[in-house]
C-alpha positions in Angstrom: 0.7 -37.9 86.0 0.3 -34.3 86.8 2.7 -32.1 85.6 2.1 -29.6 88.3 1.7 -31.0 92.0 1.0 -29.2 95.7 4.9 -27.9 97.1 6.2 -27.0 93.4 7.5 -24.1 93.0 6.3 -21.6 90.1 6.1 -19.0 88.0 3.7 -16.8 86.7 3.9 -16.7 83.0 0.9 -14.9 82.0 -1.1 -12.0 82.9 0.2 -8.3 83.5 3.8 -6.5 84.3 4.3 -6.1 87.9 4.9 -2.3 87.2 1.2 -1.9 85.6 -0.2 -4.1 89.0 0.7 -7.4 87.7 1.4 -11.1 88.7 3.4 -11.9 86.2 7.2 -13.4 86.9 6.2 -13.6 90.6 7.2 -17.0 92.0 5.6 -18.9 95.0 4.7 -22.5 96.3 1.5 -24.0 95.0 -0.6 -24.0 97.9 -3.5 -26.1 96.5 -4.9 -27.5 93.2 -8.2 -27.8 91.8 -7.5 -30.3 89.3 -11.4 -30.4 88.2 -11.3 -26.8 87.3 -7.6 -26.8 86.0 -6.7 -24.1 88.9 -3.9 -23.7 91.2 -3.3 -21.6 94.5 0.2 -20.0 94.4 1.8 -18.5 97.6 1.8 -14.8 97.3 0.1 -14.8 93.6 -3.2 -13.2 92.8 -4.4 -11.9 96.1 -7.9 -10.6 96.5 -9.7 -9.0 99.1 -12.8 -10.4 101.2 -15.7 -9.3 103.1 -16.9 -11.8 105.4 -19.9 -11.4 107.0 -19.6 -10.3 111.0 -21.0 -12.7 113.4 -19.8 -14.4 116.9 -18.6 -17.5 118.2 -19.2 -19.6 120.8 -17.1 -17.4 123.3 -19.0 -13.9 122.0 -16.0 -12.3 119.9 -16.2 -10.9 116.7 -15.5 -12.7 113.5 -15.4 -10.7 110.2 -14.1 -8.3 108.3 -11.9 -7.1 105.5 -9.3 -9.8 104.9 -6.6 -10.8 101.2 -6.5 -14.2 100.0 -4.8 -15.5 97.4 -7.6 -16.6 94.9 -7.0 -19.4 92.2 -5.5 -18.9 89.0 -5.3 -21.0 86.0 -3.2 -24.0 85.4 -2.4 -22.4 82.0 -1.0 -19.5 83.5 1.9 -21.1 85.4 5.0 -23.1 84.5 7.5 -25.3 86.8 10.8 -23.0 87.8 14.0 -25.4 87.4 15.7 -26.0 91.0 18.7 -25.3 89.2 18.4 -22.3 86.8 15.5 -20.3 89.2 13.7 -19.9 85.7 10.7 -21.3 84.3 10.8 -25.1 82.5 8.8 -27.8 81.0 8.6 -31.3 82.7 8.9 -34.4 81.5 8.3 -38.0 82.9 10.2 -41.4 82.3 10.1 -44.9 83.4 13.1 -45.7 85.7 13.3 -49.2 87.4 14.5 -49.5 90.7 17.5 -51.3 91.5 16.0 -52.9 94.5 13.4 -55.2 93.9 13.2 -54.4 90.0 9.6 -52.5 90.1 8.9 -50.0 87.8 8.1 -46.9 88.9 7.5 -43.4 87.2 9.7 -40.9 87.8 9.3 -36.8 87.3 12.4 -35.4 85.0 12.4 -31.4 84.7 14.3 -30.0 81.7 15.2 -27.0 80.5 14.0 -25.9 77.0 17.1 -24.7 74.8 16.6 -21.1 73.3 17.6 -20.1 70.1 20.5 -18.0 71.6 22.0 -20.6 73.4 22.5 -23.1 70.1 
C-alpha cells in the first residue's frame, strides 16, 4: 500500500529555504503520482516555466507561448502533514475488520512521531 496517494496533502521536506528561492515547508495537494519513477506532482510546489511551440487549431487561433507548471518532484522529498497538527508525519497501516460482514480490510493510520522535547 502506498504511503503517499493523489488528494494527500503535503509537505516539502527537502530542498532550499523559501527566502534563498526555495520549496521547502511549502504545502499543497498531490496532484498526480508517477509511481514508476518515484515522483509526485504537488499543487503550488516546484513550478517551471515552458515554451511551447506556436501553432493553430482547427478554428485558426494561436496556441503557444510562455506558460509555469508545476514539474514533478521526488517521492523522497515529501512527507504526509497530520490533519490534526498541520505538520509533517509518518504513516502507518493496520488491519481493521469490519463490523459488518467481518472482511478484512486495510486501513491507512497517520501518526505523529514524538520528538525528543516532548518526552
Amino acid at each position: 500500500m502506498a504511503k503517499i496517494k493523489k488528494g494527500d496533502l503535503v509537505q516539502v521536506i527537502s530542498g532550499a529555504k523559501p527566502e534563498r528561492g526555495g520549496d521547502r515547508g511549502k504545502q499543497g495537494k498531490v496532484l498526480e503520482i508517477f509511481a514508476e519513477r518515484n515522483r509526485v506532482i504537488v499543487e503550488g510546489v516546484n513550478y517551471v516555466t515552458k515554451h511551447t511551440r506556436v501553432g493553430q487549431t482547427q478554428r485558426g487561433t494561436k496556441t503557444g507561448g510562455i506558460e509555469t507548471i508545476e514539474a514533478p518532484i521526488h517521492i523522497s522529498n515529501v512527507a504526509v502533514v497530520d490533519p490534526e497538527t498541520k505538520k509533517p508525519t509518518r504513516v502507518g497501516h493496520r488491519v481493521e475488520e469490519r463490523t459488518k460482514d467481518g472482511v478484512k480490510r486495510t486501513v491507512r493510520v497517520r501518526y505523529a512521531k514524538k520528538s525528543g522535547k516532548d518526552l
